[in-house]
C-alpha positions as CSV (number, residue, x, y, z in Angstrom):
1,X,-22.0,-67.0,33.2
2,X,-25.6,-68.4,31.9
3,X,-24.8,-69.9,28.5
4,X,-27.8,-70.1,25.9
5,X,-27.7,-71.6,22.6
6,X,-31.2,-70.4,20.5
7,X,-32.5,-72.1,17.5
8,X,-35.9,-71.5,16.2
9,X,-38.7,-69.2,17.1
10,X,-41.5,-70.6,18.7
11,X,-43.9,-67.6,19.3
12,X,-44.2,-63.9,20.1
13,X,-46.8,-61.8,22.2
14,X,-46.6,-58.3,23.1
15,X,-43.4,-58.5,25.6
16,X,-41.2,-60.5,22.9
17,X,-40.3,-63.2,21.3
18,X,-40.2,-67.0,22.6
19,X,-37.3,-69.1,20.9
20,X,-36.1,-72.5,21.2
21,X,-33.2,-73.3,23.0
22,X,-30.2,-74.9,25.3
23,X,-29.2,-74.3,28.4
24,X,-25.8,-75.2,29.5
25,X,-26.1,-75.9,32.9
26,X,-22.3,-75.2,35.4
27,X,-22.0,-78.7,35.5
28,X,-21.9,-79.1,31.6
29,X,-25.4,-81.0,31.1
30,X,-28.0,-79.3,28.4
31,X,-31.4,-79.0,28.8
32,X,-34.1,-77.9,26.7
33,X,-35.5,-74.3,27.3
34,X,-37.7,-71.9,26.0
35,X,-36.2,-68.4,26.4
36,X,-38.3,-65.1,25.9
37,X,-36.8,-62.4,24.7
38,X,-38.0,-58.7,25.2
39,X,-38.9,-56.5,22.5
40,X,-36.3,-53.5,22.2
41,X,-38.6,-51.5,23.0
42,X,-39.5,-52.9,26.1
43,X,-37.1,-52.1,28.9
44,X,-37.7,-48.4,28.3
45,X,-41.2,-48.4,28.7
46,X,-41.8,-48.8,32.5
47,X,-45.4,-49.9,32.3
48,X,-44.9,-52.7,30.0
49,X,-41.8,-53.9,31.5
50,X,-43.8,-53.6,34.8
51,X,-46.3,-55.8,33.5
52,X,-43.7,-58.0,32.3
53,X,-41.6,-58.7,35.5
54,X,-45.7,-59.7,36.9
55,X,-45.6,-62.1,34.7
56,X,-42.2,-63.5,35.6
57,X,-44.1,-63.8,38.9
58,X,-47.1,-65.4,38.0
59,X,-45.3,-68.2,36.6
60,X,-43.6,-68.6,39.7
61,X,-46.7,-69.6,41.2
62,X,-47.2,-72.8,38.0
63,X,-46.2,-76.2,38.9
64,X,-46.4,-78.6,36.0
65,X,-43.8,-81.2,35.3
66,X,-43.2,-79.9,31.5
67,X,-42.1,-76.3,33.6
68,X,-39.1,-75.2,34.4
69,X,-38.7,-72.7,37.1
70,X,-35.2,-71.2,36.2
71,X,-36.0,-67.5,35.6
72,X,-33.7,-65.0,34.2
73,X,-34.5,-61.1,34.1
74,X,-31.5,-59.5,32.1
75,X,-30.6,-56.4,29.7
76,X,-28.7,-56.9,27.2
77,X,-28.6,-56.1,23.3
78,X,-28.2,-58.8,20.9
79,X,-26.1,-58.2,17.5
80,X,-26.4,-59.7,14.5
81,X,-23.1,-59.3,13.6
């Protein structure tokens, strides 16, 4: 299981939102992430998700040192319970 701890927001665009954040790696070490979260709405609008899963690929193609290529595509629904 991918553990994510998310503090503050950092941005947003037309996909989502981009918050800051921890991953918890298997081995127990945190890193720093960025994690972008889709819009509700997203998911169930083919082009845009389309366009986003390009994107996803696209930054595949980035190498900077400051970037990390660890890449998560997953539906879920957040509660704020």
């Amino acid at each position: 299981m991918v553990m994510f701890r998310l503090s503050e927001k950092i941005g947003d665009g037309s996909f989502g939102v981009v918050s800051r954040g921890e991953w918890t790696t298997s081995t127990g070490r945190v890193v720093q992430v960025a994690v972008k979260m889709l819009k509700q709405d997203v998911p169930s609008l083919p082009q845009m998700f389309e366009d986003f899963v390009k994107e996803v690929q696209a930054m595949h193609t980035l190498d900077h040192v400051h970037l990390i290529k660890y890449f998560i595509i997953n539906k879920f629904v957040l509660s704020e319970n």
